[in-house]
Structure formats: C-alpha cells, structure tokens
N, C-alpha and C positions, 0 to 999 in steps of 0.2 A: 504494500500500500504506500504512494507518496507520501510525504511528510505531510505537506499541503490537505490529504485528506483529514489528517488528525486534528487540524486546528478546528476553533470553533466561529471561524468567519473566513470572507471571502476579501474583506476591504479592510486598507492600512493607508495611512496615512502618515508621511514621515517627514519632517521639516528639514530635517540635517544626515547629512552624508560624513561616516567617523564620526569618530567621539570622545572628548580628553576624558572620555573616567579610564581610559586606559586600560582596560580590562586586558590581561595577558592572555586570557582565554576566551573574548568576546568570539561570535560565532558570525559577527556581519564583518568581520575583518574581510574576506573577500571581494565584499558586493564595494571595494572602495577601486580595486583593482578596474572596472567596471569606465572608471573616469580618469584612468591611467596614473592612476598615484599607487603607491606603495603600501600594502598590508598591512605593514607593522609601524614604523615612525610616523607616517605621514597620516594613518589613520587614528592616532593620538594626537594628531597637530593640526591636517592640513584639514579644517572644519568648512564643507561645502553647506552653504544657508540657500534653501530655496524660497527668498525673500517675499514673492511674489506668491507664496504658497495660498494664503487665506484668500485671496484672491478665486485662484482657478478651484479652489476647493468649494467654494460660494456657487460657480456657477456649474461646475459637476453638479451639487446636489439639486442647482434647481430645474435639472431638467426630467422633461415630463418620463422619460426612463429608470429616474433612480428609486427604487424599491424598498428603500430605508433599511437596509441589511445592514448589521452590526459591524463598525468598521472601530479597528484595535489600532492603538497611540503607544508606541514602545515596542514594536515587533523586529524595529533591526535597530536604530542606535537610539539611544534615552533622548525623548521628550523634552527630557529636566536637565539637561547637562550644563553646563557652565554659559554657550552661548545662548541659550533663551532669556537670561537675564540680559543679555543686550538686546534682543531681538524680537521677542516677547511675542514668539506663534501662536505660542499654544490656548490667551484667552481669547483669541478670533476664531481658531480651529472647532474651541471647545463649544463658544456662540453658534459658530456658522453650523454644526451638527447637532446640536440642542435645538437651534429654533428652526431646521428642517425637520426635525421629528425622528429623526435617526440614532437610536441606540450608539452607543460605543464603549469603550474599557481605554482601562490607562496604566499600563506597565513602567516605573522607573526606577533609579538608584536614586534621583535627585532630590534633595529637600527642595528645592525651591519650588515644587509644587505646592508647599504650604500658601505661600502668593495667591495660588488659586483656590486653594480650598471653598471661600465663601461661592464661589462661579461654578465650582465643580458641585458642590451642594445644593445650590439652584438647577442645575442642567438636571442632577438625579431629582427632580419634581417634574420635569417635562421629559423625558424618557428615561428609560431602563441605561443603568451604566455601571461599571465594578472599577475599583481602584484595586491595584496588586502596588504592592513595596518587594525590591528583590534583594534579597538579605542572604548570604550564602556562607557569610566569612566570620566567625566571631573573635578568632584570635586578632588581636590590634597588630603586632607584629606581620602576620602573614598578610591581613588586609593590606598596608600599607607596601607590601612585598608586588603583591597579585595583583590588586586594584588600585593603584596610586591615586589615580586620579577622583575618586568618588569619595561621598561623605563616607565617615566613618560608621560602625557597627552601632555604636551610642547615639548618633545623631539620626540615623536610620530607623532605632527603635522610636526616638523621641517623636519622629514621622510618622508612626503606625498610631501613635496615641493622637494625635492631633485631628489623624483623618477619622479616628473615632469620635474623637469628642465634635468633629463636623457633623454627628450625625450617619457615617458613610458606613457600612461593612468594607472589614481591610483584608485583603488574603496577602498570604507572604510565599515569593516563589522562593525556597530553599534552593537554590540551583544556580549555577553546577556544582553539587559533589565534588570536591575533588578526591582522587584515590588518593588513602596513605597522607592526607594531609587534613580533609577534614572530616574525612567519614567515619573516624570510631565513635563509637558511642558516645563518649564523655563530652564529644565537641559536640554531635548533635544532641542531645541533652540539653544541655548548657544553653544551646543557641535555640533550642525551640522553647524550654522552659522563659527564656529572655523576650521572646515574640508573644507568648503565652502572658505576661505580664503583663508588655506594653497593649494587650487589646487586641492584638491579630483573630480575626474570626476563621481562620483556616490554613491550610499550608500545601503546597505543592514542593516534593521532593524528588529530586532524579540528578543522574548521575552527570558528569561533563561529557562533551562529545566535541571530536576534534577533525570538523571538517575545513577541507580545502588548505590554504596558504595560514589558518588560522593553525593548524599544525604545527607546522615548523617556527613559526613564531612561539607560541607556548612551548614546545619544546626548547627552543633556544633558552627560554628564561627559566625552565625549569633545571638545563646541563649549568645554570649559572648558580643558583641560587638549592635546589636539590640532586646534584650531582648524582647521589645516589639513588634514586628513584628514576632515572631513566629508563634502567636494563628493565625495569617492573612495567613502564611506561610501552615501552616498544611493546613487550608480551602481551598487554591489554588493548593495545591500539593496533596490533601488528596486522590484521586483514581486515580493520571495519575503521570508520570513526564512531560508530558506537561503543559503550562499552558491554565483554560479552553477557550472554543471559545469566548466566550462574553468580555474574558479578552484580546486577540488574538485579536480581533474587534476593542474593544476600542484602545489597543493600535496602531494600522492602522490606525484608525482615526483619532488618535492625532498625527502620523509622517507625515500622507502624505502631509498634508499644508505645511507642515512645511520643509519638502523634495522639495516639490513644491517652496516655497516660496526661498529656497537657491541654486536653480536650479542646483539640483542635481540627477536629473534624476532620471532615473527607479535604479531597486536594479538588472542589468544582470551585471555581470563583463565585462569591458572592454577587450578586446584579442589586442594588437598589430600582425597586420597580414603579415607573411613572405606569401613566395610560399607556397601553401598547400603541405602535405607534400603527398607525392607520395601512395596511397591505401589507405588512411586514411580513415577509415570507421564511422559512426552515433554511438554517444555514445547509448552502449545497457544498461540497468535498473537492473546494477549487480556489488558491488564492491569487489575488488580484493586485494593481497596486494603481493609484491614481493621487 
C-alpha cells in the first residue's frame, strides 16, 4: 500500500520549503533537492517562503470545485518555524480555511503557535480541526545534539498546556523513535509521563524511518556524535528505510503499557468538532498538494 494511502487527507498546505529546526533526521530533507539546493546544510538554512501563498490559497478554495476535504498544516516542514515570525502565513492560511468551511489539522515543533492560539480556537467553532505538538526527545543533551534548531523538551510541554487551556484537544506525535537512543523504557516513560502532565489528550508513537538523501545525512551525524551505533544502524536500515517488523513489534510492546499506564489513549488525533462542513466528503487514499 503507498504511504499516501495511510494518511488521513488528500490536501496540504505548506508555506516554507526547509527548515532551521534542523532536525538531523527530518524526512522532507529530500523534497529541498526538488529546487536544486542541498539536503543537508542548505535545508537548515536556505528557507524558501512562498510569500504569495495566502493569496492563491484564497482562490483554490473559492472555486466552485473544492469539496472542503480536510487539508493538514505541518506535513513536510513546520508551520511554526523560526521564519513565520517574520512572515506571519499561517493567521491568513488558518482565516482563509476556516471561513471556506474546510476542516484542517496543524502539526508542529514550534511554540510560536501560541501567537495563534486565540485564531486557532475561533476556527475550531467554524469547523472541525486537531492540533498535534511533536515531542520525541526528552533528554536536553541529545535534543540539543539531534534537533538544534527547535524549542526545547520544557518549552514544548509548556505548549501542550496552553493549547489546553485554549480550550483545544492536544495529541503529541512521539516520533521518531530513535533506536538505542531513545526507545528504552525509562526514556519513554519519563517522556510520556511529562506529556501526561502537561494535558496531552493522546499520543502517536513509531519508530524513525530513513528515506532518501535524508539517510546519509542522519547517518553522517550519527558516525559523529554515536560512532558506535552505526554497525546496529546499517543492520536495521540495511534493505528498507523502515524499520524491521520485529523491531516495529517490540517497540508497541514496550509503548502500549506505558500509553496505557498514562492514560493517554489511542494514537487517533483529536478533531475539535464545529458544524460539518456542508458536502464534505470521506477522505479518499491519495495525497495532493496545492
């Protein structure tokens, strides 16, 4: 089955091209290759703004074809990343799809969604919409190793409480696992018990996956910084960028007590639900991008 069939929408909407949270293991590292720049530095630096975005986003949805299917904010690079505070898409984006009557979700690392909270809290009265926070890392060390560029573990929880106290249901994507670094127990423990506090109403956990040029990038920083974790690295990546089923297994096994135990429910994203929106039809198993 393609990827594409597993998601739960057909429409994205992405303002920026790379992304300084610098994620050594981010999965859109690729799609920067696309515009002839470099994987790895240039996609922590060289930040493409499609300025004119709320614009043509405005008149997509007013045309007499768009069917108000639920279109996801944070699918390839954060939303919330450093350039929105200059640039500021996301309360046009968020207007222009609220007052067409179209559902949507909003995936980030970035606090500065706090900024919109009171706009993001209005839209979920005029349609159906979920906020996720992606929290993966608890160790402040390894954060600061892996994710340079993004707020930290502490400011991220203080983000899950806020969009509560908006009002909002918060789900938290645990993700990516990484092997041998953050997946024994004690770390996910620790780190769901911490989302478990700040208010999270649910949690999505899975492993890291290591497609394309986004490989040998994480690899690179992984021979700098876990030299030893290589030889283990190749044998789990050696014929897939997933990781294998038995690995996939185990690590279920070891979240769901422990999901269970911080009663955190299943891994579906929460929707705060408005009026349905008028013809809104059954996500079909195809994604799009506009």
């Amino acid at each position: 089955m393609p990827a594409a069939a597993m998601l739960p929408f057909r429409f994205t909407v992405n303002g920026y091209r790379g992304c300084a949270h610098a994620c050594r293991y981010c999965f859109a590292r690729p799609t920067h290759e696309y515009l002839e720049f470099d994987p790895g530095a240039d996609f922590d630096s060289q930040i493409v703004v499609k300025i004119n975005l709320v614009d043509v986003l405005r008149r997509e949805l007013g045309r007499p074809s768009w069917r108000r299917e639920t279109v996801a904010l944070g699918t390839n690079t954060d939303p919330y990343q450093r350039a929105e505070g200059r640039y500021e898409l996301m309360p046009g984006i968020i207007d222009a799809l609220a007052g067409s009557g179209t559902p949507l979700s909003i995936l980030t690392k970035g606090t500065l969604l706090r900024r919109d909270l009171p706009l993001i809290a209005a839209a979920a009265q005029r349609v159906p919409l979920s906020v996720a926070i992606s929290l993966a890392v608890g160790d402040p060390d390894l954060h600061r190793d892996v994710e340079p560029g993004t707020p930290s573990p502490q400011a991220r929880l203080s983000l899950i409480t806020a969009v509560r106290d908006a009002g909002l249901p918060c789900h938290v994507m645990v993700a990516p696992v990484l092997p041998h670094l953050t997946d024994s127990a004690e770390h996910l423990d620790s780190l769901l018990g911490q989302i478990a506090a700040a208010g999270a109403t649910g949690v999505t956990v899975f492993g890291l996956h290591l497609r394309g040029s986004t490989r040998g990038w994480f690899m690179s920083w992984l021979a700098r910084s876990h030299p030893e974790l290589v030889p283990t690295y190749r044998r789990l990546y050696g014929r897939s960028a997933c990781l294998p089923a038995e690995y996939r297994a185990m690590l279920r096994g070891r979240a769901a007590p422990l999901v269970a135990r911080h009663r955190l429910g299943g891994d579906h994203r929460p929707v705060t639900s408005a009026a349905p929106a008028t013809g809104a039809p059954a996500p079909q198993p195809q994604l799009s991008l506009f």
